[in-house]
SEDOVEX-533701 format. One record per residue: residue in three letters; x negated, y negated, z negated of N, C-alpha, C in turn. Coordinates in steps of 0.02 Angstrom, whole numbers. Atoms other than C-alpha are relative to their C-alpha. Example, Ala and Ser with C-alpha at 12.3 -4.5 7.8 and 13.67 -1.06 7.14 Angstrom:
2
- ALA -45 59 0 -615 225 -390 -45 -60 0;
- SER 42 59 3 -684 53 -357 39 -55 -37;
//
This chain:
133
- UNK -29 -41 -52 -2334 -11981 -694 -50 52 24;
- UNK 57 -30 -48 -2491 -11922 -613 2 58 -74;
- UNK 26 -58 52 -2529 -11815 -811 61 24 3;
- UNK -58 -37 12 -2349 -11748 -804 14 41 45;
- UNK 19 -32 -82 -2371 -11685 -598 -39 59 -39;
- UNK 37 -45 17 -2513 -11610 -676 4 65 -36;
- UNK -26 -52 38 -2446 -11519 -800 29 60 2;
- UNK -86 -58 1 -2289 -11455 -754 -34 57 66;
- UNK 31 -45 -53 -2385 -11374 -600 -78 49 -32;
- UNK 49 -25 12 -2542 -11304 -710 53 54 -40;
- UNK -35 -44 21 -2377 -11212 -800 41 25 38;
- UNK -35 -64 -32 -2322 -11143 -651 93 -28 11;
- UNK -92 25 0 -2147 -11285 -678 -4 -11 53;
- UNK 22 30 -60 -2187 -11352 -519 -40 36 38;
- UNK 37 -31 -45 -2256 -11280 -352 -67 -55 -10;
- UNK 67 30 8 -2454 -11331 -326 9 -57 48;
- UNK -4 71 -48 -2379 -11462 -184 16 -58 -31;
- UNK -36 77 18 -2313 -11580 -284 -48 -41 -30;
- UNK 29 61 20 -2465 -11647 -336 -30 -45 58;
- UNK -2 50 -33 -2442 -11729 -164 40 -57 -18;
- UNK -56 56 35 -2314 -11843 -260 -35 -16 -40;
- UNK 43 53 45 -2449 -11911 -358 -36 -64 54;
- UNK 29 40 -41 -2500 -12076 -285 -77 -25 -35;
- UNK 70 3 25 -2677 -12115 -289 -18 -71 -10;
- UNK 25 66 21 -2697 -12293 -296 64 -25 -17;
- UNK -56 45 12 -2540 -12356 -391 3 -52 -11;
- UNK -22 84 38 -2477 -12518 -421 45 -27 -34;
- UNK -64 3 37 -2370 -12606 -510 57 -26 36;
- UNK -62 29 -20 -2199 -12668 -463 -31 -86 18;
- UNK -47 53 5 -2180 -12841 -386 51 -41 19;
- UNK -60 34 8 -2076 -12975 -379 3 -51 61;
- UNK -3 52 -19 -2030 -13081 -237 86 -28 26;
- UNK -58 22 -4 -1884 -13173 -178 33 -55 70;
- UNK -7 -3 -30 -1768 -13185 -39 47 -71 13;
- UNK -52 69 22 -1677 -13378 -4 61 34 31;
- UNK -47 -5 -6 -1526 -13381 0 43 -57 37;
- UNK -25 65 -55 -1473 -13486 185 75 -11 -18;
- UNK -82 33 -7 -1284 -13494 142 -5 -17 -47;
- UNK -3 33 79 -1305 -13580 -33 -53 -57 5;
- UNK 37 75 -4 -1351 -13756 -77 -62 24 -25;
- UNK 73 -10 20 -1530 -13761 -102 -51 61 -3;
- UNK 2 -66 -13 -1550 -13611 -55 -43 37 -58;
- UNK 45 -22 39 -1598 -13512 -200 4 79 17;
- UNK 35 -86 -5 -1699 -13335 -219 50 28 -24;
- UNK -50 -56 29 -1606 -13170 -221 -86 28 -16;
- UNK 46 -18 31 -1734 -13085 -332 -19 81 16;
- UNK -8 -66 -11 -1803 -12913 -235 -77 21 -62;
- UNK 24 -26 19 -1909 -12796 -340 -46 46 38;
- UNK 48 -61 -41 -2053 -12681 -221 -30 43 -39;
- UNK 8 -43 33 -2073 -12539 -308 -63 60 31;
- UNK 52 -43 -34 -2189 -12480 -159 -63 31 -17;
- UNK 79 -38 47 -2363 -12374 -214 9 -9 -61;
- UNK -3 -25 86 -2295 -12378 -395 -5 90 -1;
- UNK 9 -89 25 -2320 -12200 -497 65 12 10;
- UNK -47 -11 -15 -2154 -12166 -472 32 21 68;
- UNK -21 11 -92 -2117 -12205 -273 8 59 7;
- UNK -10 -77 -36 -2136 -12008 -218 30 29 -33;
- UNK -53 -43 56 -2068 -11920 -370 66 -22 13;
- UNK -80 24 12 -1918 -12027 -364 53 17 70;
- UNK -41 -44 -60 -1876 -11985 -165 -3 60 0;
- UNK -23 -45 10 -1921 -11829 -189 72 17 -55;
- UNK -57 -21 47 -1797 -11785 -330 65 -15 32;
- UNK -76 31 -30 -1653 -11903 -242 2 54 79;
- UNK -7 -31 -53 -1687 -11787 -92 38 80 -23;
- UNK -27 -90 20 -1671 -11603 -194 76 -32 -41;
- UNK -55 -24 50 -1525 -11675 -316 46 -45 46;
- UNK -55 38 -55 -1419 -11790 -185 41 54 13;
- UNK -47 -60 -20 -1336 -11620 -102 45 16 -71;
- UNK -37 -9 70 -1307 -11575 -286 59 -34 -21;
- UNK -28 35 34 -1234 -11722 -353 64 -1 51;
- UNK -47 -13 -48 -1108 -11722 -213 69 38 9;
- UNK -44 -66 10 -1033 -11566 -240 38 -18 -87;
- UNK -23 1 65 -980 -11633 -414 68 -31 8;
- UNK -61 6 -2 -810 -11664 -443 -4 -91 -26;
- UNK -12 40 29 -847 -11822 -532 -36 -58 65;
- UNK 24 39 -50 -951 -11894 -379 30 -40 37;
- UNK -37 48 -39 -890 -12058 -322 -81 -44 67;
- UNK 36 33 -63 -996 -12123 -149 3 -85 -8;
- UNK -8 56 9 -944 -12292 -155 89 -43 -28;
- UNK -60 39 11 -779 -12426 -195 40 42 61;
- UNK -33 -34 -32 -712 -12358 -44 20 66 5;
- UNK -30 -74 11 -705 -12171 -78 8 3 -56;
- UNK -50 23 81 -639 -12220 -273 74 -21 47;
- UNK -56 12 -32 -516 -12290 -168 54 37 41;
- UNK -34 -89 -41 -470 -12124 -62 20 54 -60;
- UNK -33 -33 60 -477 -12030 -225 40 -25 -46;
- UNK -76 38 48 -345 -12136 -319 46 -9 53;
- UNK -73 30 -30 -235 -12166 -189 53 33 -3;
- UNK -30 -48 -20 -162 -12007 -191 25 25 -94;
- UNK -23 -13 41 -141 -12029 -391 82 -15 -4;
- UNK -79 25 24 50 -12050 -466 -15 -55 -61;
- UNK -6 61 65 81 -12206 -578 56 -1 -1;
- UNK -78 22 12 260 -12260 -646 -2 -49 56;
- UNK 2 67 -47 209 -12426 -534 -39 9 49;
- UNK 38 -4 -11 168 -12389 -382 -57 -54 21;
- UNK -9 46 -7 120 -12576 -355 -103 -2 -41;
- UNK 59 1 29 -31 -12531 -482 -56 42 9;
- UNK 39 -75 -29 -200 -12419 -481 -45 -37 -73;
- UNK 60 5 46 -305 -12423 -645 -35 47 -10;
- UNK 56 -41 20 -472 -12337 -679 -53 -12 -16;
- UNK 29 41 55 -622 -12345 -768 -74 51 44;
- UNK 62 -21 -21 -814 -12291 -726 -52 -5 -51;
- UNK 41 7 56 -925 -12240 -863 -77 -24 17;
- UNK 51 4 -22 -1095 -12323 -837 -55 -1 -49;
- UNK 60 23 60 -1174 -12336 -1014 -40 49 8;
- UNK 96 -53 7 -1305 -12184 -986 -35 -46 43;
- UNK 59 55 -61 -1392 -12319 -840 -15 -55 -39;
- UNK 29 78 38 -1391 -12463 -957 -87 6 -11;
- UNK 64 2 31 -1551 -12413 -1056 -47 5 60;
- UNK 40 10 -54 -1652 -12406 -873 16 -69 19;
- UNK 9 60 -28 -1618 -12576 -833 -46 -35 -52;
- UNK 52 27 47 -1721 -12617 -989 -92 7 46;
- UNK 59 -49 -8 -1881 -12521 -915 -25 -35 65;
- UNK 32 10 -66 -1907 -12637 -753 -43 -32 -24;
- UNK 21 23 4 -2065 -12708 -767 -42 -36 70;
- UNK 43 1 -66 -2177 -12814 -623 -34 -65 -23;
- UNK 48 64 -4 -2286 -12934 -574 7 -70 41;
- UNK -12 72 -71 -2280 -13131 -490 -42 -35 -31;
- UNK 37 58 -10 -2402 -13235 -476 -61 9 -45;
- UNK 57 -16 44 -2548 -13126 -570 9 -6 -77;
- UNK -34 -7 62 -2441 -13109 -733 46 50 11;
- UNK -45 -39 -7 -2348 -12958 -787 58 -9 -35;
- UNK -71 8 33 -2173 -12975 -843 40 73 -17;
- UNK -68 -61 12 -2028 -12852 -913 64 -43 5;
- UNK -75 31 -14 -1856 -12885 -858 31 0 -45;
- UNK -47 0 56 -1738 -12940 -989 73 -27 3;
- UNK -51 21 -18 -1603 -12999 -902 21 -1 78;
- UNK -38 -13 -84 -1484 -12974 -744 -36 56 20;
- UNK 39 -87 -24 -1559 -12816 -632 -10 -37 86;
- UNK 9 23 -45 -1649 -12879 -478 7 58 73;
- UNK -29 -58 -48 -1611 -12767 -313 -82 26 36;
- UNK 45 -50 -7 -1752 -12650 -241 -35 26 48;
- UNK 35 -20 -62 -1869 -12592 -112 -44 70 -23;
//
């Protein structure tokens, strides 16, 4: 992250501020886990802290400049509930029914890419997608 900051701003892609979005002492991701009081035995919901990783600033920045963007797109769904405002107002033969579909396979290949740490061992995630800080 930090050699790619660098770059894109020594070519002038990037203003000379953004190599405030380089973090100087990064870390890695880790892993801890949150019980879960309404379940027998209460087991961990699995959060991910992504805090002082190389990533952390680049990534709010960007969600800050392309959020307005993405918005304005026709295809932009907010959540279940505004999918739900934009179909309501479709026609079906039944109106009784509502089917639709949500393409998500470009995100798959990033759920490969989480990696962190617990207990002074580093791991890569290879299964399920743990939720995020």
């Amino acid at each position: 992250v930090k050699n790619t900051i660098n770059d894109l701003t020594a070519k002038q892609e990037l203003p000379a501020t953004a190599k405030n979005l380089i973090i100087t002492t990064p870390r890695t991701s880790c892993i801890y886990f949150l019980p879960k009081i309404h379940k027998p035995n209460n087991p961990g919901r699995p959060i991910v802290s992504a805090c002082s990783c190389p990533t952390e600033l680049i990534s709010s920045y960007l969600d800050k400049i392309m959020a307005p963007i993405v918005k304005t797109l026709p295809s932009y769904i907010k959540d279940s509930q505004h999918a739900l405002e934009i179909f309501r107002d479709f026609s079906f033969l039944d109106q009784n029914k509502l089917i639709f579909t949500m393409d998500i396979t470009s995100l798959l290949h990033l759920l490969t890419l989480n990696c962190f740490s617990f207990g002074g061992n580093y791991y890569k995630q290879t299964n399920g997608v743990a939720m995020g800080t």
